[in-house]
C-alpha positions as CSV (number, residue, x, y, z in Angstrom):
1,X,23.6,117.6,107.4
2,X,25.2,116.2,110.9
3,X,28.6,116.9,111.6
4,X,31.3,114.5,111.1
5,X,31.7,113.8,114.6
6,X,27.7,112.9,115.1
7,X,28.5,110.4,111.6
8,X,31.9,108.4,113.5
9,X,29.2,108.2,116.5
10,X,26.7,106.4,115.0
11,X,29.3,104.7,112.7
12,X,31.0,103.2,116.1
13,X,27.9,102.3,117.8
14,X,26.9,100.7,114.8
15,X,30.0,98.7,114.2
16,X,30.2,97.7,118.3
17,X,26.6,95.7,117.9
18,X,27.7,93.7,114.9
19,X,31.0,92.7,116.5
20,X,30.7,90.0,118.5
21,X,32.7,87.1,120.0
22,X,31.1,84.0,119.1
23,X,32.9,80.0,118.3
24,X,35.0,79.3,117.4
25,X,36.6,81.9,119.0
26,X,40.3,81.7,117.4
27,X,38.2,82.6,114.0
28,X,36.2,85.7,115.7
29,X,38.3,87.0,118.3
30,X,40.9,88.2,115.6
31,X,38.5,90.1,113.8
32,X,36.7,91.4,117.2
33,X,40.5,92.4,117.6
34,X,41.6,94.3,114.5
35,X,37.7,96.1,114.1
36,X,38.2,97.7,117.4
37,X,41.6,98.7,116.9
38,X,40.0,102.4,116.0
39,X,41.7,104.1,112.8
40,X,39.9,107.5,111.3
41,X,36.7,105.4,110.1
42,X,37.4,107.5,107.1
43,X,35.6,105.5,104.5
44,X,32.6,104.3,106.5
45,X,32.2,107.8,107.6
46,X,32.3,109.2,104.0
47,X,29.2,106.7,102.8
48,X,27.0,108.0,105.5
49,X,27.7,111.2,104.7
50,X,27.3,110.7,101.0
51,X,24.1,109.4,101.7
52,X,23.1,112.1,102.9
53,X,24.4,114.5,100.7
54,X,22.1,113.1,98.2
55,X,18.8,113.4,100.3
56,X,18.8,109.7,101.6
57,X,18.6,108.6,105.1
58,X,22.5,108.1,106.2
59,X,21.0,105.3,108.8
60,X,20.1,103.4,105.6
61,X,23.6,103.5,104.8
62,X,24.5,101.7,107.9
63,X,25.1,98.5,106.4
64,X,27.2,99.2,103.1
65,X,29.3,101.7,105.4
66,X,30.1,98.7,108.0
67,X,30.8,96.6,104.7
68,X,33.5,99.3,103.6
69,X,34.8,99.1,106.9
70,X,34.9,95.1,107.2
71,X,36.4,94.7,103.8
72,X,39.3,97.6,104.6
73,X,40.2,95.6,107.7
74,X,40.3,92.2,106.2
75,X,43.4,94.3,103.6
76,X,45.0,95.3,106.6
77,X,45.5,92.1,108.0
78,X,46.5,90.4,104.8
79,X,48.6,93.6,103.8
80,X,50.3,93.3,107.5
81,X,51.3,89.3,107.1
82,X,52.6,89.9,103.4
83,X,54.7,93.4,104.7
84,X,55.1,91.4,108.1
85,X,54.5,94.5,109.7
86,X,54.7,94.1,113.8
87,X,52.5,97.1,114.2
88,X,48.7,98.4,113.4
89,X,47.2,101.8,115.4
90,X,50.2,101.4,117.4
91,X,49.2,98.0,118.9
92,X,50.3,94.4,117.5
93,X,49.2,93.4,114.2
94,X,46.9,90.1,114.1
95,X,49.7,87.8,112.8
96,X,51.7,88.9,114.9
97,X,49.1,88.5,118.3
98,X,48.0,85.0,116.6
99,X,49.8,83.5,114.0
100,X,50.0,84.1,110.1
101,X,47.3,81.1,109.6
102,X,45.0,82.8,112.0
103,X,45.6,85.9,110.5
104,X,45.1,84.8,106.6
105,X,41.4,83.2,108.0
106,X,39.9,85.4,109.8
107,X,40.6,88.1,107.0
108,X,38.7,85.5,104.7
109,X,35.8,85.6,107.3
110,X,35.9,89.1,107.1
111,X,35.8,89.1,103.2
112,X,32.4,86.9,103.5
113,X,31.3,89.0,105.9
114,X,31.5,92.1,103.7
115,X,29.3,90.8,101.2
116,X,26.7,89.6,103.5
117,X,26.1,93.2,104.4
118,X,24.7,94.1,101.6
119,X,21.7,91.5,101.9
120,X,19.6,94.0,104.0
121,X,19.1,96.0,100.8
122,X,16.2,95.4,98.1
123,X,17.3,93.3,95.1
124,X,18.5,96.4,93.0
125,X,20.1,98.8,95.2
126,X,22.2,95.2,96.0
127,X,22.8,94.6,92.8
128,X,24.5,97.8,92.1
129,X,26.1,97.4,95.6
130,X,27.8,94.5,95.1
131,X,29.0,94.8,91.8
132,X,31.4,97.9,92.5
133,X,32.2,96.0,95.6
134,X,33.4,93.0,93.3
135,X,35.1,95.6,91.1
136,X,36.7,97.4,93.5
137,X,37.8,94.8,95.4
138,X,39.7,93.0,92.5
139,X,41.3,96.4,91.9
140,X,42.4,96.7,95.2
141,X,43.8,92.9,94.9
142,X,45.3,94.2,91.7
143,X,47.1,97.6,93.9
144,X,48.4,95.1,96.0
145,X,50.3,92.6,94.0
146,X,51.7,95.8,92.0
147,X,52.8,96.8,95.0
148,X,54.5,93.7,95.5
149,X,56.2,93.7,92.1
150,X,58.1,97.0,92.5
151,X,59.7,96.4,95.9
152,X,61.7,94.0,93.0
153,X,62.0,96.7,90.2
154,X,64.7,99.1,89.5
155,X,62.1,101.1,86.7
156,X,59.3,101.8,88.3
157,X,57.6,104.9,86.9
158,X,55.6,108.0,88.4
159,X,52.7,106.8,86.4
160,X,53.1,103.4,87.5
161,X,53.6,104.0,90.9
162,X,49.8,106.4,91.2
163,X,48.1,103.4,89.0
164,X,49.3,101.2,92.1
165,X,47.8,103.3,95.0
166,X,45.5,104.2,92.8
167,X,44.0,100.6,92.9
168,X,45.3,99.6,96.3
169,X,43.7,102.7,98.4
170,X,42.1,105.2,96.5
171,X,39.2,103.5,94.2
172,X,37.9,102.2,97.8
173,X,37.1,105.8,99.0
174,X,35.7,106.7,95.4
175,X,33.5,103.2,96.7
176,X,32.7,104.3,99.7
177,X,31.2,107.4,98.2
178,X,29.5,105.7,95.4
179,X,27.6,103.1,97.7
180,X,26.3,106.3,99.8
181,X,25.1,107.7,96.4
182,X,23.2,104.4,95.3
183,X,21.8,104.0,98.8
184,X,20.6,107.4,98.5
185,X,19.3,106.8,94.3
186,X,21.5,109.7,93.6
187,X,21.5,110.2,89.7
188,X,23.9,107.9,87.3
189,X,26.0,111.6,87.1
190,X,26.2,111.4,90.6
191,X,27.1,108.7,91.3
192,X,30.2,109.0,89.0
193,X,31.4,112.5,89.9
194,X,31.3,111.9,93.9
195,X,33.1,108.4,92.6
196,X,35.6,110.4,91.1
197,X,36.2,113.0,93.9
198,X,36.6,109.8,96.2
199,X,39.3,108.5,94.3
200,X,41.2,111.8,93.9
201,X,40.7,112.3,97.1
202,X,41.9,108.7,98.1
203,X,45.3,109.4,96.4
204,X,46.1,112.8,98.3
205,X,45.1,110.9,101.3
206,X,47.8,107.9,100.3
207,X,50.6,110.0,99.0
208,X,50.1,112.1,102.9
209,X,50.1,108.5,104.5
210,X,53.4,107.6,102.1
211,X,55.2,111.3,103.3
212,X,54.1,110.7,107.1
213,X,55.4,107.1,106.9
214,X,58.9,108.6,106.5
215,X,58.5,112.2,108.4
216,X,55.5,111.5,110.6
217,X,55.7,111.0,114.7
218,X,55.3,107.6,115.6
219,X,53.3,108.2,118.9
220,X,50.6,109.5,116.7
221,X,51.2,108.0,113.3
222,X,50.5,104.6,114.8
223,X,52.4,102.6,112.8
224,X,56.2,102.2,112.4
225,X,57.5,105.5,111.0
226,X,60.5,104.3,108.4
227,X,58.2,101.4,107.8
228,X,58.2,101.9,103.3
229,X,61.7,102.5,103.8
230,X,62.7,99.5,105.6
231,X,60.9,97.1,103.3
232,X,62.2,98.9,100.3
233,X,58.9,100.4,98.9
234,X,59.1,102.7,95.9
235,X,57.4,105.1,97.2
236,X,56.5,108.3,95.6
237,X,59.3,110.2,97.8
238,X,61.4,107.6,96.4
239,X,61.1,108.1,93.4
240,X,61.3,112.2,93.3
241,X,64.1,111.4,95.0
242,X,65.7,109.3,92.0
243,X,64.7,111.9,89.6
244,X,66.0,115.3,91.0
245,X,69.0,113.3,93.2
246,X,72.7,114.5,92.0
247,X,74.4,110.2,91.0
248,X,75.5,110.0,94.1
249,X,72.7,110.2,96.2
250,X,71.0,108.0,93.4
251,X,74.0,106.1,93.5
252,X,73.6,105.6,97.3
253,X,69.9,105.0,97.3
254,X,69.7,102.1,95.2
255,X,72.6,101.2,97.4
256,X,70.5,101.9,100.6
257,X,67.2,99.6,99.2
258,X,69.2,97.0,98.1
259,X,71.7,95.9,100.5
260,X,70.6,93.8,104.0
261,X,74.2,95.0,106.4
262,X,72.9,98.5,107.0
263,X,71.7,99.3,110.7
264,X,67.9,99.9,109.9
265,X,67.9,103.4,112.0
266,X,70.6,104.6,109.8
267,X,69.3,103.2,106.7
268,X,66.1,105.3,107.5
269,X,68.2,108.3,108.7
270,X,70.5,108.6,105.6
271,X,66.9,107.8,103.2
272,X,65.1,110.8,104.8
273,X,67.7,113.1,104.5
274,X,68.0,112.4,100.9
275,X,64.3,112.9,100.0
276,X,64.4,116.3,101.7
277,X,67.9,117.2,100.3
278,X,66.6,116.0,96.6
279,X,63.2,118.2,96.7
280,X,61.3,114.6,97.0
281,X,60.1,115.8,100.7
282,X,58.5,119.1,98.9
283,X,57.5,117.4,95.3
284,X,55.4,114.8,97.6
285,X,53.8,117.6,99.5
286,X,53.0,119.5,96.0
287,X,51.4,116.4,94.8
288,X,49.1,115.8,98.2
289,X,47.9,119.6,97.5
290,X,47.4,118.7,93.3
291,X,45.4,115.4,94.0
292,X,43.4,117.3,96.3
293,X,43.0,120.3,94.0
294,X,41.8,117.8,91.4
295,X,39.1,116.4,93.8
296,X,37.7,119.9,94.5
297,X,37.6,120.8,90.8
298,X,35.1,117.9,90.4
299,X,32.4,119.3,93.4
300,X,31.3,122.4,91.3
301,X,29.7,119.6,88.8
302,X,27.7,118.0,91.3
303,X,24.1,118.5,91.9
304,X,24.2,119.2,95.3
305,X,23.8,122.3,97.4
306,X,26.9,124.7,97.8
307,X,26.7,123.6,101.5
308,X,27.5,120.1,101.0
309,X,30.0,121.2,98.3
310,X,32.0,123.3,101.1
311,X,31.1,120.1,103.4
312,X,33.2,118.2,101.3
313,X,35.6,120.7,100.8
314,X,36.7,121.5,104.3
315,X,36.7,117.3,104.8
316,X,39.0,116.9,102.1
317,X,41.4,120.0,103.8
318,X,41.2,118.3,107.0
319,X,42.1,114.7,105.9
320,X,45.3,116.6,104.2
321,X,46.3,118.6,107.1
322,X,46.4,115.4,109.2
323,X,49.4,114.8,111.4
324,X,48.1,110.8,111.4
């Protein structure tokens, strides 16, 4: 087992030789753009090591990791026209560099491009590949739109709201782990149980990316801190916030997310101080640690050494204790 640093490494050498500019180049250079942006390679890096894990060779992995990767881009640009975000890793978001046509085809591209990745692989291992690609995919498509919907929605439930990030983030990491597992012909067990400390592990990671949104530095978070708040997303802090708020902070929060006079810096000033005045700050942070809990729980079922197992283990503590 490599480190994770020696994983990124190859991951980023990898990804550099399959991105290239070629014509036309207002289709390409977008993409060439918004793959080298950086980010944590997080779920490329977590096939590779899956791979691994199960006795494969991670370099066979190579291909299905740069898919994950591909595919989680193409999101982020479409995700950035629809939330007309203006930043990404702290630099300009494609639409915004471009246009929004640009943006909306080279993200297609991109969503080609992930599936021809998996044509390097023999007829079964693609097979397998490419249906949880399919699946996952529509589920993240799926995440999105419910996303949409309750930026609209005055009812929006606890249970609702983890369905939706659920779908939208976290069944990609339980993907990402999965397609290291079939590249590696990891047992039908396997395969499910790393699946399902993926996607546990996913949602820790999004509920910590919805709680530094609001209380995160923007130097290092990279994108717009304030960002859910502005565009009125019913976040997970939001909704703690509703449910332990006295009426008048209730009162004033719907108030805040529904009106379009309020200075934006003051709107995000007054929101934060109510999610740490309500116990939403803290309830968010509890749930981070209880999603990640969950994931652990599933490692001592695996058939994998108790190496890997504390592998995974000190992975998933470091993702949590993230200040990005």
């Amino acid at each position: 087992m490599q480190s994770i640093e020696k994983y990124q490494k190859a991951f980023i050498s990898y990804l550099e030789n399959y991105v290239s500019l070629k014509e036309p180049n207002n289709l390409y250079e977008p993409i060439h753009y918004i793959l080298g942006l950086g980010g944590k390679r997080l779920r490329p890096v977590l096939t590779l090591i899956t791979t691994d894990i199960f006795d494969g060779d991670y370099k066979q992995a190579l291909d299905a990791a740069l898919s994950v990767e591909v595919f989680h881009n193409f999101s982020l640009i479409h995700d950035d026209i629809m939330d007309d975000a203006p930043l990404r890793r702290g630099k300009l978001t494609v639409h915004e560099k471009w246009d929004i046509n640009t943006g909306i085809l080279s993200g297609d591209a991109m969503l080609i491009m992930a599936y021809q990745l998996f044509e390097s692989y023999n007829p079964n291992t693609f097979q397998s590949l490419a249906k949880l690609f399919s699946k996952t995919a529509i589920q993240v498509c799926e995440g999105q739109q419910y996303d949409i919907d309750f930026e609209t929605r005055d009812d929006v439930t606890i249970p609702e709201y983890l369905k939706m990030i659920e779908y939208k983030t976290a069944v990609l990491v339980g993907a990402a782990m999965k397609m290291g597992a079939i590249v590696a012909s990891a047992s039908e067990r396997n395969q499910d149980g790393i699946y399902e400390y993926g996607k546990n592990l996913g949602t820790a990671f999004q509920l910590k990316d919805d709680y530094l949104d609001a209380f995160g530095d923007q130097k290092s978070f990279g994108k717009q801190v304030g960002g859910d708040i502005i565009e009125n997303k019913k976040t997970y802090l939001f909704l703690k916030a509703q449910e332990f708020s006295e009426a008048s902070d209730s009162q004033l929060l719907n108030d805040l997310y529904s009106s379009q006079l309020i200075d934006v810096s003051d709107k995000v000033e007054t929101v934060k101080t109510i999610f740490q005045r309500s116990g939403a700050a803290d309830a968010t942070k509890q749930a981070i640690s209880d999603f990640t809990g969950k994931a652990f729980s599933i490692l001592k079922d695996l058939q994998i050494s108790e190496d890997n197992k504390l592998l995974l283990k000190q992975f998933g503590e470091q993702l949590m204790n993230r200040a990005v």
